[in-house]
N, C-alpha and C positions, 0 to 999 in steps of 0.2 A: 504494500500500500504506500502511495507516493504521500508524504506531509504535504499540508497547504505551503504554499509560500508567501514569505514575508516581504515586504517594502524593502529591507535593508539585505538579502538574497543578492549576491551576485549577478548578474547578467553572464551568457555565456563568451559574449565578447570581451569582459572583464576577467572572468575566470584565465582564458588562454593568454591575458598579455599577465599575469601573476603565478601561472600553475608550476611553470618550469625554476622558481626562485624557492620553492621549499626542496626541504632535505631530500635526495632519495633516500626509498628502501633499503636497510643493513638487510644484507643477502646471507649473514651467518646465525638469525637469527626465527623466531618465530615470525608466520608473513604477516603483515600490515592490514589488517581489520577497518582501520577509520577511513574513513575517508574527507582529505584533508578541504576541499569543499564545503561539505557540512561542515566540520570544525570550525572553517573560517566564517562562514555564514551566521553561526552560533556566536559567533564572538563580536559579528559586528552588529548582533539584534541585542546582546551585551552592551554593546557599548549606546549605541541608541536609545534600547530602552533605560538606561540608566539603572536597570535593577541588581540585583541579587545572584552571585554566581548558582545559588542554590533555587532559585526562582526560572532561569529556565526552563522553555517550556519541555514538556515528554517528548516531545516530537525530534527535537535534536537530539544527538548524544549524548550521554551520561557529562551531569556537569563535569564529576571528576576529571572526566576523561579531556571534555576543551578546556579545561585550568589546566591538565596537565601539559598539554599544548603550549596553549598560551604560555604559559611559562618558560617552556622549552626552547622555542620560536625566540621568545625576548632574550633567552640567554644566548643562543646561538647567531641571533644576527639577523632572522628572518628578517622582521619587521622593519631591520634597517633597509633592508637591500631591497623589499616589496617597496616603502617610500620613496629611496632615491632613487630606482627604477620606474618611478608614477611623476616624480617630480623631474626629472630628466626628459620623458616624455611629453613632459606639458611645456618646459621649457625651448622643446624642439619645435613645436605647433605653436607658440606661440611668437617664434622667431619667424616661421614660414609665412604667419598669418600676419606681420608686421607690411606684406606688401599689399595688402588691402589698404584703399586709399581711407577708410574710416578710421584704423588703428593707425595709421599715420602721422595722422590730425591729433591723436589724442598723445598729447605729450606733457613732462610736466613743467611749466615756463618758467620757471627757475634755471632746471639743468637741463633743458632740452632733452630728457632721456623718455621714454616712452613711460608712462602710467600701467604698471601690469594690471592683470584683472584681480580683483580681492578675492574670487570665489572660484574654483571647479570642482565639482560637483564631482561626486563618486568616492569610491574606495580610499582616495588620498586622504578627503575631510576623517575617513574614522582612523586612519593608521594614525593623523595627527593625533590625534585623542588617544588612541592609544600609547605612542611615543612621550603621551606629555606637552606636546609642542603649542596645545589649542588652548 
């Protein structure tokens, strides 16, 4: 039986630009049960909803099991390398998108350098929140 899905749910084009930055599988040990998808799903309806690691809902995986993640991820690096692999990205498109005669215009008349946008939307805003940064 498939769970409903959430607002804060991955998209599947979001999913492939971050899938390949998690650990792989240790191949000397028992195989890999979670699927790191959910996990990540679970932790960003975590961060969103603002609740309770223990208040997750049934439909995801055992809380322990995404703290144990979560946790794992933050010691190992994940989360760095999923931000600055989102923020590198944004940073690329938003240089491309600099020759739109609109973003041109918008400069800041002080130092003449372009005004970046304050907001993009997606995955970035919760890794911020989760890093701390927000």
């Amino acid at each position: 039986m498939m769970r409903p899905s959430y607002d804060t749910d991955l998209t599947d084009e979001q999913w492939l630009k971050i899938s390949s930055l998690y650990p792989e599988a240790n191949h000397r040990g028992r195989p890999r049960t979670q699927d790191f998808r959910e996990i990540t799903n679970a932790i960003l309806y975590l961060v969103r909803a603002g609740c309770a690691w223990r208040l997750l809902p049934h439909d995801f995986p055992k809380w322990q099991t995404v703290y144990y993640y979560f946790r794992r991820w933050q010691k190992e690096g994940v989360w760095q390398k999923i931000h600055d692999s989102l923020r590198a990205e944004v940073r690329v498109s938003l240089q491309e998108g600099m020759s739109n005669p609109l973003l041109r215009s918008r400069r800041d008349p002080l130092r003449g350098a372009p005004i970046p946008n304050r907001f993009v939307p997606g995955i970035m805003d919760y890794l911020k929140v989760l890093m701390g940064e927000s």
